[in-house]
Each structure stands twice: as structure tokens, then as C-alpha cells.
MDAnalysis code that builds the backbone (N, CA, C; Angstrom):
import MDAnalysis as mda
import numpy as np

u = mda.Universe.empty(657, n_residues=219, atom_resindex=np.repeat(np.arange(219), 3), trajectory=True)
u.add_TopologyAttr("name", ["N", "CA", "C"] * 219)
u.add_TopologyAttr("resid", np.arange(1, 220))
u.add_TopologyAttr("resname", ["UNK", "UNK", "UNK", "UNK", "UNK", "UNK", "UNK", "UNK", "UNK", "UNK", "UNK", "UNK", "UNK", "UNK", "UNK", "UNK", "UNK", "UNK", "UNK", "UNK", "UNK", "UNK", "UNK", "UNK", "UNK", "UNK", "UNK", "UNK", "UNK", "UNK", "UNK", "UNK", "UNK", "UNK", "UNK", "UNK", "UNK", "UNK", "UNK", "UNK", "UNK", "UNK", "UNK", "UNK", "UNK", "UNK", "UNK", "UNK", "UNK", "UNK", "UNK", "UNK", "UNK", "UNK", "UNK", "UNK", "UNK", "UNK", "UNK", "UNK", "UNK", "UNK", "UNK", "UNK", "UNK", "UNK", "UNK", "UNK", "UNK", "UNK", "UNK", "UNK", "UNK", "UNK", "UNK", "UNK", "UNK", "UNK", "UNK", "UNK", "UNK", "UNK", "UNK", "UNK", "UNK", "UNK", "UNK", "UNK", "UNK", "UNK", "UNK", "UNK", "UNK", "UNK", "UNK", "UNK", "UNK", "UNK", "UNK", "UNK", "UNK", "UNK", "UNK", "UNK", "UNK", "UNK", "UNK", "UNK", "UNK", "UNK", "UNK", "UNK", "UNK", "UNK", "UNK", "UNK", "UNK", "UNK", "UNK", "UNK", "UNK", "UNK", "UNK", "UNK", "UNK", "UNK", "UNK", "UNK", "UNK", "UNK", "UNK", "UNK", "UNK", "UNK", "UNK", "UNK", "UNK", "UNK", "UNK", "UNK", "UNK", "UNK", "UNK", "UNK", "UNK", "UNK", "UNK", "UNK", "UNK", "UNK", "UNK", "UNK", "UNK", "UNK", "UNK", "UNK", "UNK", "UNK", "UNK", "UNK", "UNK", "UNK", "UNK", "UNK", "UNK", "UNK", "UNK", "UNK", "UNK", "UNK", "UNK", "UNK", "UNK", "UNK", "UNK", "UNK", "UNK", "UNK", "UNK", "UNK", "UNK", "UNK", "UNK", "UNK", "UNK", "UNK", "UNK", "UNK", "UNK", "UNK", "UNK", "UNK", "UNK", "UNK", "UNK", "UNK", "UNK", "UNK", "UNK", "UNK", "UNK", "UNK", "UNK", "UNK", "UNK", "UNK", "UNK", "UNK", "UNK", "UNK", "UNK", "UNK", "UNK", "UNK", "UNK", "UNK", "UNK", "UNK", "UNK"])
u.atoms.positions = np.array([
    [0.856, -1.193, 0.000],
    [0.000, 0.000, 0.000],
    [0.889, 1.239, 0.000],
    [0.595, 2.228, -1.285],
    [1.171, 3.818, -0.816],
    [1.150, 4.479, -0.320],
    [1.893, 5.431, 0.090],
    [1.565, 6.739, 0.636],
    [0.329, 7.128, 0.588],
    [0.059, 7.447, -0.334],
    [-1.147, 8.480, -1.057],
    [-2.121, 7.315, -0.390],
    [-2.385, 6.058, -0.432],
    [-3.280, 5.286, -0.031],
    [-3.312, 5.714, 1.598],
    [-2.429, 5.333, 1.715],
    [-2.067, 5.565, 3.642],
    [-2.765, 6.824, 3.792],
    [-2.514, 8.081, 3.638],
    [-3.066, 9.101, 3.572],
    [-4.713, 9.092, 3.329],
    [-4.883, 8.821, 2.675],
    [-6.398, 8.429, 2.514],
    [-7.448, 7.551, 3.239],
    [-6.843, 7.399, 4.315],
    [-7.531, 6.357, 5.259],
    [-8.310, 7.188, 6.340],
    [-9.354, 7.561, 6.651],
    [-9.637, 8.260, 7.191],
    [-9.582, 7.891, 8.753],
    [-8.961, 8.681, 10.055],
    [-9.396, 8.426, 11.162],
    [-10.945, 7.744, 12.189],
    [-11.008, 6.643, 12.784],
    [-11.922, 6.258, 13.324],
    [-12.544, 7.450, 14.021],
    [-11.596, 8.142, 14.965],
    [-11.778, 9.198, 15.761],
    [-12.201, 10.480, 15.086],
    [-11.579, 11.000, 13.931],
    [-11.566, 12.625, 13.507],
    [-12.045, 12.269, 11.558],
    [-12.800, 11.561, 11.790],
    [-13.296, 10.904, 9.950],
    [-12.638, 12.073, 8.900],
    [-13.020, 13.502, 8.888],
    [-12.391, 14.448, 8.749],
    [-10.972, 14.470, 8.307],
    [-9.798, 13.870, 9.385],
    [-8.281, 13.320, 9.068],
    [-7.836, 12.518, 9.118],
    [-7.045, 11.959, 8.151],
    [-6.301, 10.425, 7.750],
    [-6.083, 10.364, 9.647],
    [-6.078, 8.876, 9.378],
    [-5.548, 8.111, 10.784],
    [-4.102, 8.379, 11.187],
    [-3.474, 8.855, 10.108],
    [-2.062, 8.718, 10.728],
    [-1.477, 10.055, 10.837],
    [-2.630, 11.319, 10.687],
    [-2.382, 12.298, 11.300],
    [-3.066, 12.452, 13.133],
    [-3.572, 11.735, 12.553],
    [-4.058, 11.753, 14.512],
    [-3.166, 10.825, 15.740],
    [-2.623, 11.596, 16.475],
    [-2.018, 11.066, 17.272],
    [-2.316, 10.002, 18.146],
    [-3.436, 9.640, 18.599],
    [-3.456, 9.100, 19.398],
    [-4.481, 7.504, 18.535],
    [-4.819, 7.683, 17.139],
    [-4.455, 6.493, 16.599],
    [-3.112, 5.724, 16.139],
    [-2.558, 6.508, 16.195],
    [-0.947, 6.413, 16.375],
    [-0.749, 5.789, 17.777],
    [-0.436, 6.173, 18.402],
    [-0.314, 5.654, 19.859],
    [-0.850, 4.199, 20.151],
    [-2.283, 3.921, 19.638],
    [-3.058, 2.818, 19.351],
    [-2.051, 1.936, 18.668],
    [-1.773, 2.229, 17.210],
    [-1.223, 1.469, 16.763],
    [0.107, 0.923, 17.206],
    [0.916, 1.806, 17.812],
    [1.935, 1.467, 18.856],
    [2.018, 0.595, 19.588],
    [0.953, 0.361, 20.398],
    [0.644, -0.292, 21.914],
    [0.606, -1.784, 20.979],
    [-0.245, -1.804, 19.364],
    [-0.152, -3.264, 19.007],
    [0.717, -3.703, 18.198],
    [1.688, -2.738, 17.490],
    [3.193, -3.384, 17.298],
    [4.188, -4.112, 18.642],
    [3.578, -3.661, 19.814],
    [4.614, -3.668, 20.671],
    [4.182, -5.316, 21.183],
    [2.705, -5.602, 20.877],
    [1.840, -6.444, 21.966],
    [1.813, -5.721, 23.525],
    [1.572, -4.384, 23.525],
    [1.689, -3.956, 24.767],
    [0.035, -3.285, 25.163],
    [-0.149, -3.706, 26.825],
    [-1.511, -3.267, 27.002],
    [-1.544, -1.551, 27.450],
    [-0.649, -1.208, 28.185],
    [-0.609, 0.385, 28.916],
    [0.764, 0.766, 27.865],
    [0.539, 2.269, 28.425],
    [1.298, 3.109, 27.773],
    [1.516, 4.335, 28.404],
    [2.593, 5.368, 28.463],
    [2.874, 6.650, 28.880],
    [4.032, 6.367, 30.370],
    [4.236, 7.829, 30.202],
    [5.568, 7.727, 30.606],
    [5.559, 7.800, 32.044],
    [6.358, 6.862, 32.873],
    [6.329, 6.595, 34.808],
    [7.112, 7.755, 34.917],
    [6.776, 8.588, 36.025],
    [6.808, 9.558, 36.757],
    [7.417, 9.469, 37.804],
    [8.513, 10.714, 38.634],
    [9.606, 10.634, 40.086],
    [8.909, 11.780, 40.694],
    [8.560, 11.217, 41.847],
    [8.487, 12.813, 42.138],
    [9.788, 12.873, 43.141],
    [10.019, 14.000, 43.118],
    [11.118, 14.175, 43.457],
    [11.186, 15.879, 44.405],
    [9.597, 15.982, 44.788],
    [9.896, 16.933, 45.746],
    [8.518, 16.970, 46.383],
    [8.545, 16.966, 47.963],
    [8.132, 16.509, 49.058],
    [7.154, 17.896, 49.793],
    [7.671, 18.695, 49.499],
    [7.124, 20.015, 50.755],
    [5.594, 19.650, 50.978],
    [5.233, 19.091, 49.920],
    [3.409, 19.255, 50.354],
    [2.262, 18.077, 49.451],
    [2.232, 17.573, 50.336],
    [1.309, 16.304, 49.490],
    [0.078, 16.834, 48.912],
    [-0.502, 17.951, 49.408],
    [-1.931, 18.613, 48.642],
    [-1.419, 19.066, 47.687],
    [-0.371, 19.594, 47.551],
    [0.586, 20.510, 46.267],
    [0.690, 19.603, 45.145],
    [0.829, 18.187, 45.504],
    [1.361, 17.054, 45.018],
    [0.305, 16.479, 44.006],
    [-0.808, 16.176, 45.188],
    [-1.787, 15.888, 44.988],
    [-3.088, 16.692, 43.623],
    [-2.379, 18.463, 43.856],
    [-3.216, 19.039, 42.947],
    [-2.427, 19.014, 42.153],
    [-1.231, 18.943, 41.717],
    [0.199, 17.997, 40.234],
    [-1.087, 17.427, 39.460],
    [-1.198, 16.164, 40.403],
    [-1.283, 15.295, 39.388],
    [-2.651, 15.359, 39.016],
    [-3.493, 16.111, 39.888],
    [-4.984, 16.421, 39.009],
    [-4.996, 16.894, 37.915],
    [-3.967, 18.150, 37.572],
    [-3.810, 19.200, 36.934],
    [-3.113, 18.391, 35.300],
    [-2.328, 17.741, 35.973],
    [-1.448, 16.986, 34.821],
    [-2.882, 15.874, 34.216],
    [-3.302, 15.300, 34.744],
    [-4.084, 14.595, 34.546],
    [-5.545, 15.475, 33.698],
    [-5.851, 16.419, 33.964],
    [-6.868, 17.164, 33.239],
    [-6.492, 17.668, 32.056],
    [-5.075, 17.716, 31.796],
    [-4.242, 18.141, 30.911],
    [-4.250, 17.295, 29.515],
    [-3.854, 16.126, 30.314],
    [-3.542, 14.808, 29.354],
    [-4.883, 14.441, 28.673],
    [-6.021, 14.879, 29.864],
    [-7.035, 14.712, 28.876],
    [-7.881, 15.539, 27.809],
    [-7.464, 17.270, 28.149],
    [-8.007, 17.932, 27.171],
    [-7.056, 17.556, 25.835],
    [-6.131, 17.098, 25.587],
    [-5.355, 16.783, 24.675],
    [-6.028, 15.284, 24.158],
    [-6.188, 14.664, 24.994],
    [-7.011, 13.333, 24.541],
    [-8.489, 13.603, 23.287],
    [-9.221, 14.715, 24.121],
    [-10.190, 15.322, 23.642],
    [-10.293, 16.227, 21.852],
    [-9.018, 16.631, 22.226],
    [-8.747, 17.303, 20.604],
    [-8.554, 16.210, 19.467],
    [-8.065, 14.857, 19.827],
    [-8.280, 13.911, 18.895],
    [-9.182, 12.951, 18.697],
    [-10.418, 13.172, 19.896],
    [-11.302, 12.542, 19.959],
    [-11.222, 11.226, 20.295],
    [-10.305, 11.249, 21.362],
    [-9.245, 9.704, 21.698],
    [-9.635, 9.843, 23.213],
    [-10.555, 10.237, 24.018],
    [-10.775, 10.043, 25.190],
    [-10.452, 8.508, 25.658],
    [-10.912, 7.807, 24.866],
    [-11.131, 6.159, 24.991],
    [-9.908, 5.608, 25.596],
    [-8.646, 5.914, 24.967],
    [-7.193, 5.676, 24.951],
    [-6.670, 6.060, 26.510],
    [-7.182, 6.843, 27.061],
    [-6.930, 6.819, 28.270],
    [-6.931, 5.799, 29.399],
    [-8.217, 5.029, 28.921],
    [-8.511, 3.676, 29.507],
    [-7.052, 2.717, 29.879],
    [-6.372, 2.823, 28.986],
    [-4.658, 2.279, 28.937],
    [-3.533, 2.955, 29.743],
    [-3.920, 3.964, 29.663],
    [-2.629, 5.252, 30.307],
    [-2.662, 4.962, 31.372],
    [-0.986, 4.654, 31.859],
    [-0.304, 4.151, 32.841],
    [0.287, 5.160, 33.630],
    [-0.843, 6.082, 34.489],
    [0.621, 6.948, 35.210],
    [0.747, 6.776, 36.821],
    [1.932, 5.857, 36.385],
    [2.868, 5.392, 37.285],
    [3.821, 6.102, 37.583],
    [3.638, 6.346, 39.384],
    [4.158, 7.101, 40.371],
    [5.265, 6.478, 41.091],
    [6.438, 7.124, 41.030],
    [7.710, 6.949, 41.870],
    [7.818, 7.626, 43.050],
    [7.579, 7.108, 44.103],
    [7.503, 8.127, 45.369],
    [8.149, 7.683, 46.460],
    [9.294, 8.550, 46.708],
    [10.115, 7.663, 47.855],
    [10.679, 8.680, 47.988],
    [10.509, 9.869, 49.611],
    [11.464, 10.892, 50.161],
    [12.032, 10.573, 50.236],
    [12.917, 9.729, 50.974],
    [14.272, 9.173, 51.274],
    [15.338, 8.892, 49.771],
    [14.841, 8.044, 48.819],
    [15.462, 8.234, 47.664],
    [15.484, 8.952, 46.797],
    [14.254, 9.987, 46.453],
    [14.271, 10.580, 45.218],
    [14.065, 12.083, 45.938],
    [13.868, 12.868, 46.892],
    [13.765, 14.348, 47.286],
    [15.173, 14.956, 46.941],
    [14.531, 15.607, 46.438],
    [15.897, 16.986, 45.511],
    [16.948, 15.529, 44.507],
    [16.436, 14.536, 44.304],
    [17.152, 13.805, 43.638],
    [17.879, 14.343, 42.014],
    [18.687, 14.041, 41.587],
    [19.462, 14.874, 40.568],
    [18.869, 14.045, 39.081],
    [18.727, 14.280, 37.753],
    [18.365, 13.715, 37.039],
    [19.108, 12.282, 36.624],
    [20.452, 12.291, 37.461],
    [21.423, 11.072, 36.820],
    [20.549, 10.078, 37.842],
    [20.494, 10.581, 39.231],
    [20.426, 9.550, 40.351],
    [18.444, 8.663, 39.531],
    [17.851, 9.307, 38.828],
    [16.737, 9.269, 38.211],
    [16.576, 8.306, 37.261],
    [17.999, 8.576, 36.672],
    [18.033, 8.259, 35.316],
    [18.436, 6.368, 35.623],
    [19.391, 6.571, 36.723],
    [19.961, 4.896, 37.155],
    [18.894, 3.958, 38.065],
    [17.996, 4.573, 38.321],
    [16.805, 4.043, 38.995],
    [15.714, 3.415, 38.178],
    [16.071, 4.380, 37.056],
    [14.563, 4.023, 35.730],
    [15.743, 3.092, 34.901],
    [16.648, 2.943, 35.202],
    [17.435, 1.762, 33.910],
    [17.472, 0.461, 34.671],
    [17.226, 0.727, 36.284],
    [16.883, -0.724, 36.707],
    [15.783, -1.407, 36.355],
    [14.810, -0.493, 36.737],
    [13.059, -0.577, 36.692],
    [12.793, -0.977, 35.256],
    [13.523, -0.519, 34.249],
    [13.305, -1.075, 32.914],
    [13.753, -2.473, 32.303],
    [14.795, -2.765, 32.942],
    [15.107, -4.102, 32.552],
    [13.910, -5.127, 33.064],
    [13.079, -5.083, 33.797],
    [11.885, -6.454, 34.043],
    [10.723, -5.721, 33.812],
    [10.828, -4.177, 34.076],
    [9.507, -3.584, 33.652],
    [8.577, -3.955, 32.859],
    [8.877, -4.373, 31.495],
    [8.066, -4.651, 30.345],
    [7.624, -6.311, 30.470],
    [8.523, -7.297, 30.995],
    [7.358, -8.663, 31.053],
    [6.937, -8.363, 32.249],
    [6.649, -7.806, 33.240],
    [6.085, -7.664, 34.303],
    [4.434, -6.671, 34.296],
    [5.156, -5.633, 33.139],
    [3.885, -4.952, 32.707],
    [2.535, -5.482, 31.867],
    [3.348, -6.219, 30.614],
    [3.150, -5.921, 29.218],
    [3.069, -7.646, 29.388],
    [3.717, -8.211, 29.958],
    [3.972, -9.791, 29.627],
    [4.897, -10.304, 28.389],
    [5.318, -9.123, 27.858],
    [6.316, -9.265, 26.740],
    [7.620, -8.349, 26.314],
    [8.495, -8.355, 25.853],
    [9.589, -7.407, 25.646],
    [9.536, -5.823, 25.669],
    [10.095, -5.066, 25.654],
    [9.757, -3.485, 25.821],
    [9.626, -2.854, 24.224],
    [10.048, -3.910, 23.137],
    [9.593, -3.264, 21.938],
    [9.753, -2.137, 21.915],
    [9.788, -0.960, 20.965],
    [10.229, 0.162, 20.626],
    [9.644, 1.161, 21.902],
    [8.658, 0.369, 22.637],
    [8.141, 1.590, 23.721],
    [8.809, 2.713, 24.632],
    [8.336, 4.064, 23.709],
    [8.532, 5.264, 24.814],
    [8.701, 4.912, 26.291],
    [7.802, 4.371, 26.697],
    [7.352, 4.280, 28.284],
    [8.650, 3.762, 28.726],
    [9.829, 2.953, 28.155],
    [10.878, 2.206, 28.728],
    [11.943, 2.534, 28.137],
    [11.928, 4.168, 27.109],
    [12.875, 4.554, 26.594],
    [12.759, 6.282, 28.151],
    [12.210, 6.684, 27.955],
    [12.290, 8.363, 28.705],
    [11.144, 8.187, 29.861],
    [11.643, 8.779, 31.035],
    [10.748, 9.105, 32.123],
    [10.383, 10.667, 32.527],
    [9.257, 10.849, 33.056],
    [9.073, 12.245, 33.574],
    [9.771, 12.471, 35.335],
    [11.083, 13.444, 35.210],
    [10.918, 14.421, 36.689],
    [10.176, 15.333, 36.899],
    [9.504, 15.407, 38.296],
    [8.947, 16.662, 38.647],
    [10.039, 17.142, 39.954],
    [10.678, 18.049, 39.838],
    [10.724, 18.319, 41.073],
    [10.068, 19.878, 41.268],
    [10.469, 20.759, 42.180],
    [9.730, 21.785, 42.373],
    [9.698, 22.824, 41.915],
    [10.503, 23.173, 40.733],
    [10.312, 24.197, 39.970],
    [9.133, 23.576, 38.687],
    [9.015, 22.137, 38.886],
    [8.548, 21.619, 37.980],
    [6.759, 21.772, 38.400],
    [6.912, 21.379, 39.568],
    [5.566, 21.356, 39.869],
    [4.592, 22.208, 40.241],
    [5.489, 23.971, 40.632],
    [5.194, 25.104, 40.609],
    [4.526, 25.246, 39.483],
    [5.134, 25.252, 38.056],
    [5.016, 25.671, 36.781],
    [3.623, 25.324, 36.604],
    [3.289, 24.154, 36.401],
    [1.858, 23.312, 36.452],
    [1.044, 24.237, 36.964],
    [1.243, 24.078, 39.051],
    [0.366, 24.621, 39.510],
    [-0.081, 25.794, 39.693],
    [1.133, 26.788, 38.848],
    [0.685, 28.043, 38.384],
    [0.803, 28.243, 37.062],
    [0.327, 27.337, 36.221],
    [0.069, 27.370, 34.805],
    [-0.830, 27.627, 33.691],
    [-2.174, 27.576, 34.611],
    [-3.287, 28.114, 34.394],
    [-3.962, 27.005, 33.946],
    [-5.139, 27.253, 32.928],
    [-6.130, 26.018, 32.967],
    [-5.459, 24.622, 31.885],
    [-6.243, 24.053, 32.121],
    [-5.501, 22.669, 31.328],
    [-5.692, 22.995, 29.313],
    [-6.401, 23.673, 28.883],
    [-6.041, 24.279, 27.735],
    [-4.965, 25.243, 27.348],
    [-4.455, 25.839, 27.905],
    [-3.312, 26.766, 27.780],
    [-2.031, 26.628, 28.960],
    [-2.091, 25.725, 29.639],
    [-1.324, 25.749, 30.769],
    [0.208, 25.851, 30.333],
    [0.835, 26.849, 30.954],
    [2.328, 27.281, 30.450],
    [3.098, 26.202, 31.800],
    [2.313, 25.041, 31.859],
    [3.511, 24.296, 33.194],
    [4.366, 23.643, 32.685],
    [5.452, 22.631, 33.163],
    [6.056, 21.692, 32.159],
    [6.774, 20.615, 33.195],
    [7.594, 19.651, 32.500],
    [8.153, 18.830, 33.713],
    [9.449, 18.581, 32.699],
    [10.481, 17.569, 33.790],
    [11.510, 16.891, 32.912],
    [11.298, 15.856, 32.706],
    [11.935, 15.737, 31.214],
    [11.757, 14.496, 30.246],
    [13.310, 14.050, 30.345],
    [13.629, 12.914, 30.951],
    [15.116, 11.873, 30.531],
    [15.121, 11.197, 29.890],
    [16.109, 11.081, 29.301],
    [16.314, 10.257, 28.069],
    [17.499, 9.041, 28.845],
    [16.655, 8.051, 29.135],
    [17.649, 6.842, 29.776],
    [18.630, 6.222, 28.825],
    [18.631, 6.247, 27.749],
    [20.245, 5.725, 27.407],
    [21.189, 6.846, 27.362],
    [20.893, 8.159, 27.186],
    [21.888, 9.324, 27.183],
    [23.273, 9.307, 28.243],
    [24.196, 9.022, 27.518],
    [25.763, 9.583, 28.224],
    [26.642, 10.563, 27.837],
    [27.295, 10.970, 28.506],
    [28.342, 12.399, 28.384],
    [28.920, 11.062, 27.090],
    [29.427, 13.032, 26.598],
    [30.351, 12.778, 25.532],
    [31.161, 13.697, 24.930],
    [32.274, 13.370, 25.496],
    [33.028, 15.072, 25.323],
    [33.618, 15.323, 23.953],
    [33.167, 16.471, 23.111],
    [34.031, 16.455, 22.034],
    [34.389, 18.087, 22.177],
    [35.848, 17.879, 22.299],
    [36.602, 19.185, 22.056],
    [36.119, 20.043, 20.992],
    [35.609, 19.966, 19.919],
    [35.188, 20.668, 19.016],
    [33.979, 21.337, 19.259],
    [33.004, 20.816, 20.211],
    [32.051, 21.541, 20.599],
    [31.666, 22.583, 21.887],
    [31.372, 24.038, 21.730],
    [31.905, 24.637, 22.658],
    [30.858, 24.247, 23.706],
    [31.542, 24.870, 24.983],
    [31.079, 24.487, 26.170],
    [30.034, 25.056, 26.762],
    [28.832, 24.883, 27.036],
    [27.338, 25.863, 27.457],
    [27.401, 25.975, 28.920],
    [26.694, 26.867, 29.408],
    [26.380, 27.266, 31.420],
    [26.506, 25.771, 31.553],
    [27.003, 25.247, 32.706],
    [26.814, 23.973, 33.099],
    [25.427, 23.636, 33.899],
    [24.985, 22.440, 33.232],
    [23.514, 22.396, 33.887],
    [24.296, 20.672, 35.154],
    [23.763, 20.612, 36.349],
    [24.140, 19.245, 37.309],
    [25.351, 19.150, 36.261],
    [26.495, 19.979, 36.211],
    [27.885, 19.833, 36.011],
    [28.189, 19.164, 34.893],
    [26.936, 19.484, 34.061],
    [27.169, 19.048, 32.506],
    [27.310, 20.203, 31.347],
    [28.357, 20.373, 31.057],
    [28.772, 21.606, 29.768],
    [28.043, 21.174, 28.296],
    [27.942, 20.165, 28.295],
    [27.418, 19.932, 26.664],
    [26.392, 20.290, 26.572],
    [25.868, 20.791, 24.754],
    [24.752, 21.019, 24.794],
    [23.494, 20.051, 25.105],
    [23.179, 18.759, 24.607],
    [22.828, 18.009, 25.365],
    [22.829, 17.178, 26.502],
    [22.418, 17.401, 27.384],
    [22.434, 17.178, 28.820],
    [21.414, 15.605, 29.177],
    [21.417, 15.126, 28.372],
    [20.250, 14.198, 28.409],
    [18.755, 14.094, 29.227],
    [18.394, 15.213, 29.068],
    [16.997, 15.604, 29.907],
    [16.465, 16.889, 29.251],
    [15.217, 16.945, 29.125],
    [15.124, 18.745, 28.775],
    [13.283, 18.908, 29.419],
    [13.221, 20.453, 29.311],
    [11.730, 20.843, 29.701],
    [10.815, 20.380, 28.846],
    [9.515, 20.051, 28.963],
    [8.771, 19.729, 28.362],
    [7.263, 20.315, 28.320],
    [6.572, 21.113, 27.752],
    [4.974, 21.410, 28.271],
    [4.402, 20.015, 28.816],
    [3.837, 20.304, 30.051],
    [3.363, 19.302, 30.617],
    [2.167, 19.005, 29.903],
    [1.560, 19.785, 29.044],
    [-0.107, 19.574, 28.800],
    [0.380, 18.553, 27.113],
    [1.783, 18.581, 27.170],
    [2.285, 17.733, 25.248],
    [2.891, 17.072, 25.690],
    [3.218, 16.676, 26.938],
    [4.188, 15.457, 27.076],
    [4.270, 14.326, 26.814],
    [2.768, 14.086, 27.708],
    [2.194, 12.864, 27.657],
    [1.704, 11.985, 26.733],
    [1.018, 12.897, 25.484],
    [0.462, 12.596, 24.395],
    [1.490, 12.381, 22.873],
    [1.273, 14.202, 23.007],
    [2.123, 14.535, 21.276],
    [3.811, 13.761, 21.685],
    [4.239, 14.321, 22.490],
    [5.708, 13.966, 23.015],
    [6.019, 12.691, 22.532],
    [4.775, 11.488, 23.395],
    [4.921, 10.303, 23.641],
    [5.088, 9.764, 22.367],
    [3.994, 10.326, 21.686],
    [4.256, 9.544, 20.249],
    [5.240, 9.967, 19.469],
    [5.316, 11.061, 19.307],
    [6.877, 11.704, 18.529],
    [8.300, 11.028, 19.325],
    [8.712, 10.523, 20.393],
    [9.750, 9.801, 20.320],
    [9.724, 8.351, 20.206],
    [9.168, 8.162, 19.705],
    [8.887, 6.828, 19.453],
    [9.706, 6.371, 18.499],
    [10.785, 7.008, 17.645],
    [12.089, 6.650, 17.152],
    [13.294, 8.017, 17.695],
    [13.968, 7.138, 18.147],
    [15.342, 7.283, 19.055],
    [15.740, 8.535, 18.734],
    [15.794, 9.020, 17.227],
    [16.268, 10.422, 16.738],
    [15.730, 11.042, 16.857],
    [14.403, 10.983, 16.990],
    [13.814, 12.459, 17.018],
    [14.193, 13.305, 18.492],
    [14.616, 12.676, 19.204],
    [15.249, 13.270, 20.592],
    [15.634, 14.148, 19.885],
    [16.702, 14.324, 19.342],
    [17.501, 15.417, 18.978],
    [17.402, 16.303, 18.031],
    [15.830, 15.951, 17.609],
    [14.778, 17.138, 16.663],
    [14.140, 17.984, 17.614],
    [13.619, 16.754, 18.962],
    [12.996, 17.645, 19.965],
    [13.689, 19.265, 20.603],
    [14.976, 17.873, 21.030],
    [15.813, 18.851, 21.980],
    [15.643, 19.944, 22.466],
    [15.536, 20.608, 23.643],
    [15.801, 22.058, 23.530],
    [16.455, 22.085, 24.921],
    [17.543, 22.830, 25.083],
    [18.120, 23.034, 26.390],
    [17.531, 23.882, 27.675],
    [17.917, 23.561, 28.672],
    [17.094, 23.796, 29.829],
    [17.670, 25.472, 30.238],
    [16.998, 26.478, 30.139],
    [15.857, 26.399, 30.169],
    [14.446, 27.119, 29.415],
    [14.763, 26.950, 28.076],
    [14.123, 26.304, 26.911],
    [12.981, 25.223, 27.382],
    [11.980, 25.719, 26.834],
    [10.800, 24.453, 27.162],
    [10.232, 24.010, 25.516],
    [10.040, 22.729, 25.991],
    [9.465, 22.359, 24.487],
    [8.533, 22.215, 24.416],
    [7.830, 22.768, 22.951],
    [6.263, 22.543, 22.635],
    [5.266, 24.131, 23.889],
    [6.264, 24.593, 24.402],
    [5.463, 25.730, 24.758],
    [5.249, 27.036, 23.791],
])
């Protein structure tokens, strides 16, 4: 089948636009290349001052994820969405994105037959995780409504390692990293979950995304 055919397939959700402009038949189709039942990206929190604070996060994030659900007429897809909470003061408060990053590369090695009952397949969910810590969760909770909300969180990229090349000059150091990629960056919290999720769903586009901190993406 061609392009031009592919294109011509109209969305279940938005009849109006081909299926494979809509994201979250995309996402669909994802979950059954992978044989995977849930989807979206596990979450650290990583700052403590106030569990109601916490608590109104993840409402906010959560009302978010779904007015975005709503624009593709993909409410349904939510039914799957996995947001899975990392919560441990003792290990993760003011935790640094590396100490984050070696926690989610454990959790990923059994994650996926434990989840999914089968391999991690190309899945986002076991490639990048979301930090919140408290500049993160400010942003949100003073971000305004879940249609326009200017909040955002961090996105890691778990295979990312330093890599020094003399030829490239050296930026503000972000957690004592000079390169321009730092393997983590801001993200609009209200596109993370959704547009984000599906746009890295091949390895390169990280570095289409990119934007350095503190640069937010998709805001």
C-alpha cells in the first residue's frame, strides 16, 4: 500500500483526518506493534514540601492529558494510560536527574514482562521518564487552565551519556554538565504525555525535539 493510499484512510476518531495524522491512533497502533496493554511515561516525584501541592500535580497533569485526549477525539485511549508514580522521600527528594536516570534503567530491565507480559519493543514508556521536582511542579500549579497551561516537567532520556568532544563549545553547566545536550530537557506538561509520547517513538527524534534547559518544548 502507498503513501497516497495511507493518507487516505480516514481516522476512526476525527473521519475528517487520515488516521495517521491523529495522534493518538498512532499511539493505538503502537501499543499493538509492541503487543503492549498500557502506555505513557512513569513519573519521580522528586519533591516533598506538600502532598496537597502534590496531589493538585497530578490532578492538573491529569486534566491536561485529557483535554489533549479530547482534541483527537481519543478520550477512549486513556482507559490504557499508565501513570505510574515513583515516590520515595528518602530516595528521590531533591534527587538529581542522573540519580533518576539509574533508577529508571533498573526498573526497565523487568519492567516490560512484568507490565506488558512481553519485551519493551520500541516503547517510549521504557525509553524516557518524567521528573517533577519543584520548579517543575510550581510551573503546572501556576500554569493556568488545562487548555493553555504554560507548566512543564523533565523528560530523561535513559540511554543518554556524556560525551566530550573538544570541538564543541562548552554551554552554562547544567548538574555539572557543559554539553549542549544534557540528556533531559523541559517539556509542556499539557504535550508530554500525548504529542511527546508519540513523537519519540524513534530514538532520533530526541535530537529534533531537543531544547536546552531552560528552553521548554512545545510551549
Amino acid at each position: 500500500m502507498n503513501r497516497k493510499i495511507f493518507q487516505r484512510i480516514p481516522s476512526r476518531r476525527t473521519p475528517l483526518w487520515s488516521t495517521w495524522i491523529n495522534t493518538v491512533d498512532n499511539i493505538e497502533r503502537q501499543l499493538k506493534e509492541d503487543g503492549h496493554q498500557i502506555w505513557g511515561f512513569v513519573i519521580y516525584r522528586c519533591t516533598y514540601g506538600s502532598d496537597s501541592d502534590w496531589e493538585e500535580f497530578m490532578k492538573q497533569l491529569h486534566d491536561q492529558i485529557l483535554d489533549v485526549l479530547r482534541f483527537y477525539n481519543g478520550v477512549d485511549i486513556a482507559e490504557s494510560l499508565a501513570l505510574t508514580v515513583f515516590e520515595d522521600k528518602a530516595q528521590f527528594d531533591h534527587a538529581s536527574t542522573s540519580t533518576v536516570r539509574k533508577h529508571f534503567k533498573k526498573w526497565t530491565a523487568t519492567a516490560p514482562q512484568q507490565e506488558q507480559g512481553t519485551g519493551p519493543g520500541l516503547s517510549q514508556r521504557y525509553m524516557y521518564c518524567i521528573q517533577v521536582d519543584q520548579r517543575a511542579l510550581e510551573s503546572v500549579l501556576n500554569g493556568g487552565p488545562p487548555e493553555m497551561s504554560r507548566g512543564f516537567v523533565n523528560l530523561i532520556a535513559r540511554d543518554w551519556e556524556p560525551v566530550y568532544d573538544p570541538e564543541e563549545p562548552e554551554e552554562d553547566p547544567i548538574e555539572g554538565c557543559t554539553e549542549y545536550d544534557v540528556g533531559w530537557m523541559m517539556v509542556s506538561s499539557r504535550a508530554v504525555m500525548v504529542d511527546m509520547y508519540f513523537i519519540l517513538r524513534e530514538w532520533l527524534r530526541w535530537h529534533g525535539e531537543y531544547c536546552r534547559a531552560p528552553q521548554v518544548a512545545y510551549h
